[in-house]
C-alpha atoms as a printed R data frame, in Angstrom:
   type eleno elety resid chain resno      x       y      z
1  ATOM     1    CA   UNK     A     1 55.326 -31.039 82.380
2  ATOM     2    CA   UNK     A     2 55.973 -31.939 86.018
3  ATOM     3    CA   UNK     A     3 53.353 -29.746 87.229
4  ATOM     4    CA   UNK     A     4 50.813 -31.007 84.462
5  ATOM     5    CA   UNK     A     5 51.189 -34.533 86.258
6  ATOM     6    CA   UNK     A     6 51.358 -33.455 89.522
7  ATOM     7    CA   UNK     A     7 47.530 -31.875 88.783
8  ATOM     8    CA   UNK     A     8 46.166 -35.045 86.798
9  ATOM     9    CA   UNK     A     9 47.719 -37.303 89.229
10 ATOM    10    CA   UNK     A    10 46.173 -35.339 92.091
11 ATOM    11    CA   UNK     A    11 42.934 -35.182 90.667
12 ATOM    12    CA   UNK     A    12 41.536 -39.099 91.080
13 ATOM    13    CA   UNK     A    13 42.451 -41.473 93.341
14 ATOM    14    CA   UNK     A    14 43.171 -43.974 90.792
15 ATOM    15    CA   UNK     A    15 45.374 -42.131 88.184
16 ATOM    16    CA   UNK     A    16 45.656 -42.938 84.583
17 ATOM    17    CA   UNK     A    17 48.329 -40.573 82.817
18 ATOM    18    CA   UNK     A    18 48.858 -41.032 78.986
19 ATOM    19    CA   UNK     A    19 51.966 -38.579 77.985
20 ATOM    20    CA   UNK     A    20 52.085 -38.154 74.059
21 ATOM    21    CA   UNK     A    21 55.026 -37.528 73.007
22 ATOM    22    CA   UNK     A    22 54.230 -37.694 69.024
23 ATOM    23    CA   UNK     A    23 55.164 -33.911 68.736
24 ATOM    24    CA   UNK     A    24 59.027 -33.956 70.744
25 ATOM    25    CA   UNK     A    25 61.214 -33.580 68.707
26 ATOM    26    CA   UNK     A    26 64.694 -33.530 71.461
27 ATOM    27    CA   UNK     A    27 64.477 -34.499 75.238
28 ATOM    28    CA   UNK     A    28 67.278 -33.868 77.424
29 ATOM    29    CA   UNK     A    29 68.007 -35.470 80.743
30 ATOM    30    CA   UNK     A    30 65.861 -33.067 82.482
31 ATOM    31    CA   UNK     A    31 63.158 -34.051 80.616
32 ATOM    32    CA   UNK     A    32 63.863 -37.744 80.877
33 ATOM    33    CA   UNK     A    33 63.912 -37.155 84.768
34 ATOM    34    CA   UNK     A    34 60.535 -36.116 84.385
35 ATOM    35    CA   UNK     A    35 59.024 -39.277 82.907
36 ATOM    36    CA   UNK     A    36 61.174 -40.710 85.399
37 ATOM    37    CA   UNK     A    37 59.309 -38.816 88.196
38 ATOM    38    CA   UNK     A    38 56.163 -39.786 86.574
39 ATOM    39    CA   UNK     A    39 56.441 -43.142 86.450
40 ATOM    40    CA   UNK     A    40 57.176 -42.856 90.069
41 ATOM    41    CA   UNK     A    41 54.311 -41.258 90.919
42 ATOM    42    CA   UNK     A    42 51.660 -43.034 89.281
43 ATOM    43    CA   UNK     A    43 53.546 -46.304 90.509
44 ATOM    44    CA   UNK     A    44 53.040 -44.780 93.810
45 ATOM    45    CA   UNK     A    45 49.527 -43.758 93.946
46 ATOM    46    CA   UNK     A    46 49.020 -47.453 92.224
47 ATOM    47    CA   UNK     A    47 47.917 -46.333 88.598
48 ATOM    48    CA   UNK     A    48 48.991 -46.318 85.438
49 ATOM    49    CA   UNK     A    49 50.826 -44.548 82.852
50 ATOM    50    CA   UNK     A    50 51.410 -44.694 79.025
51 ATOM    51    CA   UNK     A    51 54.180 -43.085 76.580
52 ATOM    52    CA   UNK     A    52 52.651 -42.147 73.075
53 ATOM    53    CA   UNK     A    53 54.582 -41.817 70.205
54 ATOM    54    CA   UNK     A    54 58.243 -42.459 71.436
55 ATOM    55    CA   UNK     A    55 60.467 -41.286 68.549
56 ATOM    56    CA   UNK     A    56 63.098 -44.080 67.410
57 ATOM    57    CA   UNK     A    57 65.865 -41.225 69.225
58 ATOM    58    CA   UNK     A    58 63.953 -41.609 72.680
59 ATOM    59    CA   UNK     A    59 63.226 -45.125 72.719
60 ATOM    60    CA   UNK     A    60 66.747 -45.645 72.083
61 ATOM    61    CA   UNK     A    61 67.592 -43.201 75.017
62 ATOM    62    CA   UNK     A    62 65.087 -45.184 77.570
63 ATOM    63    CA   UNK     A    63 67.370 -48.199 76.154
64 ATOM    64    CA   UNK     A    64 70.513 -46.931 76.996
65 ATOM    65    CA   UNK     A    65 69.134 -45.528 80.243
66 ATOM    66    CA   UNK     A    66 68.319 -49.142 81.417
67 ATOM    67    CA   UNK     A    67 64.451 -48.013 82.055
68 ATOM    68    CA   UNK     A    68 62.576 -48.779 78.439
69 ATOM    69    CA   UNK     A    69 61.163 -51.550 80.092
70 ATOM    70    CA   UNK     A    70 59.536 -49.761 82.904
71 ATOM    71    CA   UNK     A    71 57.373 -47.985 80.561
72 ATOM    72    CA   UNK     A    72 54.373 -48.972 78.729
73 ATOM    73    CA   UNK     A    73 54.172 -47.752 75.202
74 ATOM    74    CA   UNK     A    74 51.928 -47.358 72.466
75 ATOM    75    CA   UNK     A    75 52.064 -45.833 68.834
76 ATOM    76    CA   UNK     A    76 48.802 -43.631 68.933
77 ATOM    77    CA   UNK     A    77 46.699 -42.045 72.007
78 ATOM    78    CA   UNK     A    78 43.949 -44.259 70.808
79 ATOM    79    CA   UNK     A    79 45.787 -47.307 71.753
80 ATOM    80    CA   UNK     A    80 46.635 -46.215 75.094
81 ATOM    81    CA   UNK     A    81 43.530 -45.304 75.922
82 ATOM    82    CA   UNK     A    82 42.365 -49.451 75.357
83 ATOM    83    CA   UNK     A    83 45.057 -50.233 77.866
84 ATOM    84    CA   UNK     A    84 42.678 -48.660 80.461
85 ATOM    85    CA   UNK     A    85 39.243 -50.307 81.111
86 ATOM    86    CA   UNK     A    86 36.438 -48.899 80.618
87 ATOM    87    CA   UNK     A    87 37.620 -46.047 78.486
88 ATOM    88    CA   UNK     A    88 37.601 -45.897 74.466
């Protein structure tokens, strides 16, 4: 997955990464160190990024972490696709 973002992030100047989630069903801490990478990323190259369909299990996680509140979330990939202007 860190490779994935490393190619959509490099692709536009002003990235928007949506990461859906909806289908995990266990994420370790290797995998939370990726969102964390992510996050930093995108934060970096001044865009934006959106977790879909957090499970009740990861959003706890995030909580616990200290870092739920660094991420924007939405329920469904159409809703994080309205965060971003100009897209439906």
């Amino acid at each position: 997955m860190r490779e994935q973002a490393d190619v959509a992030l490099r692709a536009t100047d002003h990235p928007r990464l949506v990461i859906d989630l909806t289908e995990v069903t266990f994420c370790d801490s290797t995998g939370y160190g990726v969102l964390m990478y992510a996050l930093a990323r995108v934060r970096r190259l001044t865009g934006s990024l959106v977790l879909v369909g957090l499970s009740a299990a990861m959003r706890n996680r995030l909580s616990r972490l200290g870092v739920a509140e660094l991420f924007d979330t939405r329920r469904t990939v159409e809703e994080a696709m309205k965060v971003f202007p100009g897209t439906t």
